[in-house]
C-alpha positions as CSV (number, residue, x, y, z in Angstrom):
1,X,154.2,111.2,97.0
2,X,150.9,109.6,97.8
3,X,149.5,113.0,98.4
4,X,150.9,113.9,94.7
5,X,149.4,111.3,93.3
6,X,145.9,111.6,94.7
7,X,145.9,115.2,93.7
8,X,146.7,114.6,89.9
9,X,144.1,111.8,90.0
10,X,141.6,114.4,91.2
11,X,142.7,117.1,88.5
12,X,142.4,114.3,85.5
13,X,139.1,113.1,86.9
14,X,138.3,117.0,87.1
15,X,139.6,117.6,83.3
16,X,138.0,114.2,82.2
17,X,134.9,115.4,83.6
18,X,134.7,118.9,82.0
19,X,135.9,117.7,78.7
20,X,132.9,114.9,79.0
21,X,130.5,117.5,79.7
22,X,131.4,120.1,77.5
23,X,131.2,117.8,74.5
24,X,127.7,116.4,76.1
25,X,126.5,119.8,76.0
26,X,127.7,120.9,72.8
27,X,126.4,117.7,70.7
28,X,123.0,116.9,72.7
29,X,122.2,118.9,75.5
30,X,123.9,116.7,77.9
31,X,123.3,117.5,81.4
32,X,120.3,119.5,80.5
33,X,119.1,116.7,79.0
34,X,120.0,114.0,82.2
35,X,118.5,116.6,84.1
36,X,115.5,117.1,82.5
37,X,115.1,112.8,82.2
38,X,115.8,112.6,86.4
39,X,113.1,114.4,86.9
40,X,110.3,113.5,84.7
41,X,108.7,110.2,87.0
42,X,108.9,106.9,84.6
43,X,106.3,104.9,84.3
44,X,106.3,101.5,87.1
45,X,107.2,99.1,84.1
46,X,110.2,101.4,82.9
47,X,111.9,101.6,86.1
48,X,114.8,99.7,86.9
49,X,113.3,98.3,89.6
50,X,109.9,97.9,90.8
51,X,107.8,95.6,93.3
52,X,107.7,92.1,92.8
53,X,110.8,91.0,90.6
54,X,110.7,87.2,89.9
55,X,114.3,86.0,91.7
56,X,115.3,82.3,92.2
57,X,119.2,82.2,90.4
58,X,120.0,81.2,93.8
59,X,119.6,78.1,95.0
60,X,120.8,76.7,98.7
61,X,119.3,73.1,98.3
62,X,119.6,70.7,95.2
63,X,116.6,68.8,94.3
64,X,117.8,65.7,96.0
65,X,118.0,67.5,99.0
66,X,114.6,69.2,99.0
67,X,113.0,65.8,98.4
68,X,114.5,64.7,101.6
69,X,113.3,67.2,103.7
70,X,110.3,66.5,102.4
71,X,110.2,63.1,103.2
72,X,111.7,63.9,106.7
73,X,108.7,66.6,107.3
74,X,105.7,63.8,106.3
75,X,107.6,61.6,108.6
76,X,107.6,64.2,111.6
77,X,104.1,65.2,111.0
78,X,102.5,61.4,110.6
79,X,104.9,59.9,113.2
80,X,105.3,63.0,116.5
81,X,102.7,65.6,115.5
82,X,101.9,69.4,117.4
83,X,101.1,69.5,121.0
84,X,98.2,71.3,123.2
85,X,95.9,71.8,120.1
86,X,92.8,73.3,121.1
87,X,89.3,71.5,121.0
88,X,88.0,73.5,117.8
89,X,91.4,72.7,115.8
90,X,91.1,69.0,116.6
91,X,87.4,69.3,115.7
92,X,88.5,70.7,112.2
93,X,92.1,68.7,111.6
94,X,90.4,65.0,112.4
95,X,87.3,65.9,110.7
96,X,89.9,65.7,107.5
97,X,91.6,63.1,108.3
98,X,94.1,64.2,111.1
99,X,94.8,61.8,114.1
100,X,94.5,63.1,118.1
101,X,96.6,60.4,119.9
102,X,96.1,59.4,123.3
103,X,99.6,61.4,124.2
104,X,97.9,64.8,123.7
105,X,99.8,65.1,119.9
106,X,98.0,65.8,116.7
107,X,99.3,64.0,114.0
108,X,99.2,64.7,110.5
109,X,99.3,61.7,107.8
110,X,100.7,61.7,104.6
111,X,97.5,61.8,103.0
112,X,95.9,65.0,104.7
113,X,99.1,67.0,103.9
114,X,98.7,65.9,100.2
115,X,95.1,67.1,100.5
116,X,95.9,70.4,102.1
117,X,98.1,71.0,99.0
118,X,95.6,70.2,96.9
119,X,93.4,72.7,98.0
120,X,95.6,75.6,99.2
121,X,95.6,79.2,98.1
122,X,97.8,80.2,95.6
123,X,98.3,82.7,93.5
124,X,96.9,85.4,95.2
125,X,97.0,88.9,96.0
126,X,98.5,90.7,98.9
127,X,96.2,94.2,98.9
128,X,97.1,97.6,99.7
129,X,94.6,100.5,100.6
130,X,95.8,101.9,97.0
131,X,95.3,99.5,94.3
132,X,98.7,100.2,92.7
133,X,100.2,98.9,95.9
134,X,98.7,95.7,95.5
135,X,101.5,92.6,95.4
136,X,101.1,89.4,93.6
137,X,103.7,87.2,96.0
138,X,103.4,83.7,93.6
139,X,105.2,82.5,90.7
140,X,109.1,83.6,92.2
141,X,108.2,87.6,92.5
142,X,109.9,89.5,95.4
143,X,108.8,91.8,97.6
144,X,110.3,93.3,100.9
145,X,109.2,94.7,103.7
146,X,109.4,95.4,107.3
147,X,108.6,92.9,110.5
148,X,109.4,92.0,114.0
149,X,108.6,93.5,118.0
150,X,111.4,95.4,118.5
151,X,110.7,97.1,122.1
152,X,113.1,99.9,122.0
153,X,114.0,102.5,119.6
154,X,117.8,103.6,119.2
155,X,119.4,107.3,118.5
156,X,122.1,106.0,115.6
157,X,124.1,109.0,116.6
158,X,124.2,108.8,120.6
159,X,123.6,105.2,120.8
160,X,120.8,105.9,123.6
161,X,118.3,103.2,122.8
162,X,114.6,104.5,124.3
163,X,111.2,102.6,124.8
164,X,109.4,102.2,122.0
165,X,105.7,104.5,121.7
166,X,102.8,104.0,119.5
167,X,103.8,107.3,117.4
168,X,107.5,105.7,116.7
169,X,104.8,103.0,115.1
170,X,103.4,105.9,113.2
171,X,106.4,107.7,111.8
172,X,107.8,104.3,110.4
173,X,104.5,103.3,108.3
174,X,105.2,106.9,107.1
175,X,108.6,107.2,106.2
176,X,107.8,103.5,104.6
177,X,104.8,104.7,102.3
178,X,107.4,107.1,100.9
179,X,110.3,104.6,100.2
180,X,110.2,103.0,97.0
181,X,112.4,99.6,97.5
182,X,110.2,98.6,100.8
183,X,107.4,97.1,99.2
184,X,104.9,96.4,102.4
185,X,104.5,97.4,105.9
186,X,104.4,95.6,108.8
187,X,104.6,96.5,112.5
188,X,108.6,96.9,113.3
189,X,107.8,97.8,116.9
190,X,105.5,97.1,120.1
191,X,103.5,100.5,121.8
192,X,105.3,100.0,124.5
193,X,103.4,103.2,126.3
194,X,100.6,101.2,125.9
195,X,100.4,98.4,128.6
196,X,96.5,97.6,128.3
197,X,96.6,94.8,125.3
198,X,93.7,95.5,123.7
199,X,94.7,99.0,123.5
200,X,98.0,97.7,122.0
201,X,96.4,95.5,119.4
202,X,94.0,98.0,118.4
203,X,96.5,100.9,118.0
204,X,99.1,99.2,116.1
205,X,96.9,98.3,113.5
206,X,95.2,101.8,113.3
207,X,98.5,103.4,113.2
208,X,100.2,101.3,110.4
209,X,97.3,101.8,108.2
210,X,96.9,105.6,109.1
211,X,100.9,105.7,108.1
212,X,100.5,103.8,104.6
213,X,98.4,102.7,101.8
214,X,100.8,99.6,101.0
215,X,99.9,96.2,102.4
216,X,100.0,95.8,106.5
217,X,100.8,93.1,108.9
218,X,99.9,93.3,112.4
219,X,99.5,91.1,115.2
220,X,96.9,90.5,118.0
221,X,96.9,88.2,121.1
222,X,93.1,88.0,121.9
223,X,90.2,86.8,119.3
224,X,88.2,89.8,120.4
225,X,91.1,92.5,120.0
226,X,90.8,90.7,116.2
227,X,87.2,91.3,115.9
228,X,87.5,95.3,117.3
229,X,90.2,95.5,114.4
230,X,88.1,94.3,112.0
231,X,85.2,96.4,112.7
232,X,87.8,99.5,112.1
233,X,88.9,98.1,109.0
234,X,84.9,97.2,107.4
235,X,85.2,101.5,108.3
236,X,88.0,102.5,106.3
237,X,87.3,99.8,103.6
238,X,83.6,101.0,102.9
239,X,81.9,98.1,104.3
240,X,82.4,94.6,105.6
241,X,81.7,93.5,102.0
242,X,84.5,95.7,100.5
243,X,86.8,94.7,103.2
244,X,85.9,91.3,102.1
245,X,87.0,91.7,98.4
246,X,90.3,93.6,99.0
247,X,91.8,92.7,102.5
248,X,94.5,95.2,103.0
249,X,96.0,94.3,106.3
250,X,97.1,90.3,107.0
251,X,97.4,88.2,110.4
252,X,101.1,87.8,111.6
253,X,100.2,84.5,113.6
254,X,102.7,82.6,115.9
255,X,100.2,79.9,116.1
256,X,103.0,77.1,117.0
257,X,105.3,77.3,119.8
258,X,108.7,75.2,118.7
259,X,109.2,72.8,118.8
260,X,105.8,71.2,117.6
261,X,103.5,72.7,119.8
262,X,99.9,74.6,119.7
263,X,99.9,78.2,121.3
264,X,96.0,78.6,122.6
265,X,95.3,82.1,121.8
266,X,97.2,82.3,119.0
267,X,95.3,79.9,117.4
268,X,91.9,81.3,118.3
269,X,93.0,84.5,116.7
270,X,94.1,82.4,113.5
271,X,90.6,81.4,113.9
272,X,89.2,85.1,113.9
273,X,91.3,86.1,111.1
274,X,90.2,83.0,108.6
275,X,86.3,84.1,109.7
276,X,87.0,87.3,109.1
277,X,88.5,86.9,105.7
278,X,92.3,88.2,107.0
279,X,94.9,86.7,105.0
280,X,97.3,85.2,108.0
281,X,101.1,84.8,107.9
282,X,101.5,80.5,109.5
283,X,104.5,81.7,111.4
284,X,107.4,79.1,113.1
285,X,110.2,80.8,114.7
286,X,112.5,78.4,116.0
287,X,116.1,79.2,117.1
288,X,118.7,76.6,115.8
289,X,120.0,74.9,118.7
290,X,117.8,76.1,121.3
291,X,114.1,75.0,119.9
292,X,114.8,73.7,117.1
293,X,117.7,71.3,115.8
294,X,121.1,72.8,115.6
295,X,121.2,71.2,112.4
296,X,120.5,73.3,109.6
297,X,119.0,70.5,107.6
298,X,117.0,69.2,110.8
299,X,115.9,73.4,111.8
300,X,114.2,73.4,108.1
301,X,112.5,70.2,108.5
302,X,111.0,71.0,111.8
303,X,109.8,74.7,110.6
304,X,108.8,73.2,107.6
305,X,106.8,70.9,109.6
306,X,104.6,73.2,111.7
307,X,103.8,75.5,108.8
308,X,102.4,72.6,107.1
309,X,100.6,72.2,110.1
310,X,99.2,75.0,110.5
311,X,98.3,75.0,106.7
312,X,96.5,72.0,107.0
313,X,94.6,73.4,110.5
314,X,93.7,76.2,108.4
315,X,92.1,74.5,104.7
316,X,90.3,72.4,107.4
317,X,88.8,75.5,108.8
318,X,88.2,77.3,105.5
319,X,89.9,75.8,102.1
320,X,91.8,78.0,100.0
321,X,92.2,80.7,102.7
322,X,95.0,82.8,102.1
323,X,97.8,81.8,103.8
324,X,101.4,82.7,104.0
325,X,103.6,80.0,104.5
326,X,106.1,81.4,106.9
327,X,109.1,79.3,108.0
328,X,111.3,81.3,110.2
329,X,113.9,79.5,111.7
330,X,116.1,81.9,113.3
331,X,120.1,81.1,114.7
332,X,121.9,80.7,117.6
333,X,125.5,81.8,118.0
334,X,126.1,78.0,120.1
335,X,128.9,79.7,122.2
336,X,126.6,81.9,124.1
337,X,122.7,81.4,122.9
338,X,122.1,84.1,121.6
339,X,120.5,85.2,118.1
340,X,122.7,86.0,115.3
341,X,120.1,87.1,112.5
342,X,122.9,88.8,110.4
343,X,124.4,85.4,110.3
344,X,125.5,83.6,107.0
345,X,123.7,80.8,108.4
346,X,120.1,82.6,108.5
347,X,120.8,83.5,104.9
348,X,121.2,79.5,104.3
349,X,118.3,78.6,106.5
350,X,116.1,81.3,104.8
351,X,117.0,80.5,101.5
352,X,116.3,76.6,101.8
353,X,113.3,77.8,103.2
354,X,112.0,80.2,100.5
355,X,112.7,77.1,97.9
356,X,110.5,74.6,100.2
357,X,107.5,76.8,99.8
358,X,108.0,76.8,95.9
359,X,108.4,73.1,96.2
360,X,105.0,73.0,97.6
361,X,103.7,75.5,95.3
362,X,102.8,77.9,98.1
363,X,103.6,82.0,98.4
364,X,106.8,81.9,100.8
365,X,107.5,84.5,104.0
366,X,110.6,84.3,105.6
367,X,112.8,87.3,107.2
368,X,116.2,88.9,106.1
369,X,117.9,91.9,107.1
370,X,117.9,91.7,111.2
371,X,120.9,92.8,112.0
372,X,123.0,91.7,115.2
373,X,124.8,95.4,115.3
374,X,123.3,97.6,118.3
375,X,123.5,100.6,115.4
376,X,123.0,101.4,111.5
377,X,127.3,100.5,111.3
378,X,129.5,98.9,109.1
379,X,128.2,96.0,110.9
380,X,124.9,96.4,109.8
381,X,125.3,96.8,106.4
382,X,127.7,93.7,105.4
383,X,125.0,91.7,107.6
384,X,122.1,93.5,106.1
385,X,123.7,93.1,102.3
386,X,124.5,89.6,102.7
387,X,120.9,88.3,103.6
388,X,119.0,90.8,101.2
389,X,121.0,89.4,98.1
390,X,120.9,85.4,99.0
391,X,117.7,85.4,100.3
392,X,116.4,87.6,97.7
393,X,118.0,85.8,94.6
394,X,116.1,82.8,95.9
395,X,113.3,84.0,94.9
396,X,111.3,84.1,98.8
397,X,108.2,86.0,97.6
398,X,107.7,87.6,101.3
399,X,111.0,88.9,102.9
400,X,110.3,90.2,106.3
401,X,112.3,92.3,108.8
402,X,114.1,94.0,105.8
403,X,114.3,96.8,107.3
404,X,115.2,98.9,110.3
405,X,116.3,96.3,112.6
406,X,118.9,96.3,115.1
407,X,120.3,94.0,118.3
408,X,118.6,90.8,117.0
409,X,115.3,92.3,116.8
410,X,115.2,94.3,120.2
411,X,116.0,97.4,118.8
412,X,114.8,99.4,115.2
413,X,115.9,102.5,114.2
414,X,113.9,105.0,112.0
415,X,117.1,106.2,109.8
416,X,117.8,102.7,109.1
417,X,114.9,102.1,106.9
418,X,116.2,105.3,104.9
419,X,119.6,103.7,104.8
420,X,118.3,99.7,104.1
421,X,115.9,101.4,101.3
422,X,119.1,102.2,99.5
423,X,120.1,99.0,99.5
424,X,117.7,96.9,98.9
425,X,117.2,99.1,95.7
426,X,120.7,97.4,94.8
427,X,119.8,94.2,95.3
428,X,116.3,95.0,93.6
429,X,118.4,95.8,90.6
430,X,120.2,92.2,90.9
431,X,117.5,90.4,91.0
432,X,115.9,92.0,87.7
433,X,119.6,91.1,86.4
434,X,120.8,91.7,82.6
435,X,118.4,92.0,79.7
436,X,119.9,90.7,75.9
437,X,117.3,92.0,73.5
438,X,118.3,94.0,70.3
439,X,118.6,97.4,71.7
440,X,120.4,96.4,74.7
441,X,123.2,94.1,73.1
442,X,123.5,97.5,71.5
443,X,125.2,96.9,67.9
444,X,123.7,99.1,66.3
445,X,124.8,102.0,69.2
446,X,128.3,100.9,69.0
447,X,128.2,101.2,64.9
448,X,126.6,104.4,65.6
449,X,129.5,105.9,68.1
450,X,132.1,104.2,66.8
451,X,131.6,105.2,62.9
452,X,129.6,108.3,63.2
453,X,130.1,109.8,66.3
454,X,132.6,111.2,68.7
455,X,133.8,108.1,70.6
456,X,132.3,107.8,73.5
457,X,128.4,107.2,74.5
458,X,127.9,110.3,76.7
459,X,124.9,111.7,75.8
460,X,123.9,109.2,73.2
461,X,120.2,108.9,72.8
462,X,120.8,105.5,74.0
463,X,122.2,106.6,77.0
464,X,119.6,109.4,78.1
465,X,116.8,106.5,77.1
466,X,118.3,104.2,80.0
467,X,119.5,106.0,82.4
468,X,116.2,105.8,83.8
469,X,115.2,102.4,82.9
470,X,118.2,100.2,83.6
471,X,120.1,102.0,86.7
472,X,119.0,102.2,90.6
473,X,120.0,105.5,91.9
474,X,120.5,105.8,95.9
475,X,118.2,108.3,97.6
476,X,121.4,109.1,100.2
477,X,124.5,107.2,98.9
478,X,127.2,109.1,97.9
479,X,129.0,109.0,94.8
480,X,130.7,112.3,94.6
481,X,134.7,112.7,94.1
482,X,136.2,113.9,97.4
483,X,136.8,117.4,96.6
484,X,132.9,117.5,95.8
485,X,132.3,115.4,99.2
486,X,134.5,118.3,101.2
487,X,132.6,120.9,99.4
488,X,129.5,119.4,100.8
489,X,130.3,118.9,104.3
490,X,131.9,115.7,104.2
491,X,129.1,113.6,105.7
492,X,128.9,110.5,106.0
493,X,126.0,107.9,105.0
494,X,124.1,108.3,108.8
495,X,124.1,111.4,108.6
496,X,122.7,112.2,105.4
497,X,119.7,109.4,106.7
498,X,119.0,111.5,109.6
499,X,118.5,114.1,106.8
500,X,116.5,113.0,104.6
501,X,114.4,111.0,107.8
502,X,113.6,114.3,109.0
503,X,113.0,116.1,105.8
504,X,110.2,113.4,104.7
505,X,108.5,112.9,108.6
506,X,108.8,117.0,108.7
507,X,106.6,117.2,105.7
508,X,104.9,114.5,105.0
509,X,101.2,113.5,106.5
510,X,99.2,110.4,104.8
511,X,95.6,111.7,103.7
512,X,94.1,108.7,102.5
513,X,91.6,107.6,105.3
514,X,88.5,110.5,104.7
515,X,88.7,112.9,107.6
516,X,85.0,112.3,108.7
517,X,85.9,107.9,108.6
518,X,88.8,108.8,111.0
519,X,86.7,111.3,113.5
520,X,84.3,108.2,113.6
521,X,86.7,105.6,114.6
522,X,88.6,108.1,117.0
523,X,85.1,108.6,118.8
524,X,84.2,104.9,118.6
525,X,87.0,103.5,119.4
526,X,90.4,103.3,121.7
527,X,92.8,105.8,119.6
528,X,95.9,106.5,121.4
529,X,97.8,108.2,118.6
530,X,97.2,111.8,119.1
531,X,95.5,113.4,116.6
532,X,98.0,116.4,116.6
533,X,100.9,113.5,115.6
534,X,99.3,113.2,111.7
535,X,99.5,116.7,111.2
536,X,102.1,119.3,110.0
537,X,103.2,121.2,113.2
538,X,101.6,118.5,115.8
């Protein structure tokens, strides 16, 4: 019976189809025509999505609320302060008005917080190596992009999870610089076949921005490994000067260890960076109920804290320096410790987060997207969905860790920025939401086919002119029947990601740093990625 059934739906869907198209192709050209639209490119601003979409419909704290975390974060900063600051960050902080007790704590008062605020950057621009890969992350625009230190890398269809290499590194800033819905790049994974740091600093910065002309994060632990980075850069840039103007790659800084403490080198790389004219992500990563409160209120008010912080530390070194402000407060699962960053409670937490940053005014970075699942599963994707949607409807400028991450940020899988590009075109698409102007309430289309025409809007010059303007179409989800999904090899979602993973690292090889720029900094300085690995055939 059920067998029956499913067979006449498929005939009528069949039927319904051909009658559709036959009448397409008979009064405009139909398919020719859908073709002919799918493949001519449409300009950025008539896509249906595109970087930076302004989000904020959701909202996880009401404005009583926000003002009390606010009050609760002056408190902590005036009243307990950071921990182990180092001699120059005292030297800067008090010199403003900050307070170095006799306990060792740096305290922060009400009145240097306001005047941090005052003077902080806003408003400005994220840079790629291509200027039409800039981001302007202000104002409740979106953008989402890879993060995190994964040290292994995972085969989605063995399960075999590997150490992770410098060229993994490689071959995601690539497959990244060809997918559309991840909007900046920065490093997924540690060169784990690299166990001198400097080497490890030096190389993951050279390989992201060998991989990708969109915006880059990286990380350093030593001031000097900063300064050896930079030097590169000033190379590729055209000058210290030009580097200067347009700085394409940003500092990922854990300058606070939670709760409310200094980290030592991290901060003298802060330093470097602000000298150097880096832009620098203030980064607290707490982990409800282990170094931060278990409360979710009390987590936001402590991350919230440090960042400030950390602003304040760095307007006293350099005002208006671009800064990030990046709360992070990641989740425990309290039965066993350990991280659950698919959680609906990191949504929350992130979310509360990306609405204190627009309280202050400032660009907000937080992270979405890391799933708990060891694999790209079922798993993965209700954990991945959730976060992208909440987190990006509340309008966090910076989403981090969007994509690729597995096991709570120990592992990263290649395919799965393939398959989280999909959907974070979805959510892309939500966060643009529903136009009402004149042509789309469409009145005048439905007088048209209702009066004139032959009933339906298939192939209606309406129809053709959207199809590319208001609809997100998957680069490997499937929406074929199942007789057409048989007739293809019935493959599922990972396997057409493996596909299409392998189809673009197979073929495609970035070109944008000159040849002769590139034989320099391979001669001058500690390049592990083999030369042979950014060609066709190496």
């Amino acid at each position: 019976m059920v067998e029956s059934l499913t067979a006449r739906a498929e005939a009528a869907r069949d039927a319904a189809s051909g009658s559709r198209e036959a009448a397409i192709s008979g009064r405009r050209g139909g398919r020719a025509a859908r073709q002919a639209l799918r493949a001519a490119e449409p300009a950025v601003d008539d896509r249906p999505v595109r970087p930076g979409l302004v989000g904020g419909r959701y909202r996880a704290l009401d404005p009583p609320q926000i003002e009390a975390i606010n009050e609760a974060v002056l408190e902590v900063l005036e009243t307990i302060g950071l921990a182990d600051p180092i001699p120059s960050c005292v030297a800067a902080v008090t010199a403003k008005g900050g307070v170095m007790g006799d306990d060792g704590r740096l305290r922060f008062p009400r009145a240097l917080i306001e005047e941090t605020l005052a003077v902080a950057a806003r408003g400005f621009t994220l840079h790629g190596q291509a200027p039409e890969r800039d981001m302007q992350p202000h104002d409740g625009r979106v953008y989402f992009g890879t993060a995190g230190a994964a040290v292994h890398v995972v085969d989605p269809e063995t399960g075999v999870y590997r150490n992770s290499e410098v060229r993994d590194l490689y071959d995601a800033a690539r497959l990244v610089d060809r997918l559309d819905h991840i909007h900046f790049f920065q490093r997924p994974l540690v060169c784990r076949d690299l166990p001198d740091p400097r080497e490890m600093d030096f190389n993951t910065c050279y390989a992201a921005v060998s991989g990708t002309t969109k915006h880059v994060g990286s990380s350093w632990v030593l001031p000097e490994h900063v300064e050896e980075s930079l030097a590169m850069l000033h190379r590729i840039a055209g000058g210290e000067e030009a580097w200067r103007a347009r700085p394409f790659v940003s500092m990922s800084n854990c300058f606070v260890v939670p709760p409310m403490k200094f980290a030592e080198d991290a901060c003298r790389c802060l330093e470097a960076a602000v000298a150097g004219g880096m832009p620098v992500l203030l980064l607290a990563a707490g982990q409800a109920g282990a170094t931060s409160p278990a409360a979710l209120a009390g987590a936001v008010v402590q991350e919230t804290a440090e960042v400030l912080a950390g602003l304040a530390y760095v307007n006293a070194l350099k005002p208006g320096h671009p800064a990030i402000f990046g709360t992070w407060p990641f989740v425990s699962d309290l039965r066993t410790g350990a991280m659950s960053g698919g959680s609906g409670e990191q949504a929350l937490l992130m979310s509360a987060c990306a609405q204190m940053a627009q309280f202050y005014g400032l660009t907000g970075g937080v992270c979405a997207g890391m799933s708990d699942s060891k694999l790209p599963d079922a798993q993965a994707g209700a954990e991945k969905g959730l976060n992208y949607a909440l987190v990006g409807h509340s309008g966090a400028n910076l989403v981090y860790e969007a994509a690729g991450m597995h096991a709570s940020l120990l592992g990263f899988s290649l395919e799965s920025l393939v398959l989280d590009n999909d959907a974070l075109g979805a959510v892309n698409r939500t966060i643009r939401g529903i136009e009402c102007d004149a042509d789309s309430l469409s009145v005048e289309t439905i007088r048209d086919v209702c009066l004139n025409g032959p009933g339906h809007y298939l192939g209606h010059a309406q129809t053709l002119a959207r199809m590319q303007k208001d609809y997100v179409y998957p680069l490997i989800g499937d929406r074929t029947s199942p007789k057409e999904w048989v007739e293809q090899g019935s493959t599922d979602a990972l396997t057409r990601a493996r596909r299409k993973t392998a189809e673009i690292l197979g073929g495609y090889y970035p070109t944008h740093i000159e040849p002769a720029v590139d034989a320099e900094i391979r001669r001058d300085f500690p390049v592990r990625l083999p030369e042979a690995a950014t060609r066709a055939g190496g």
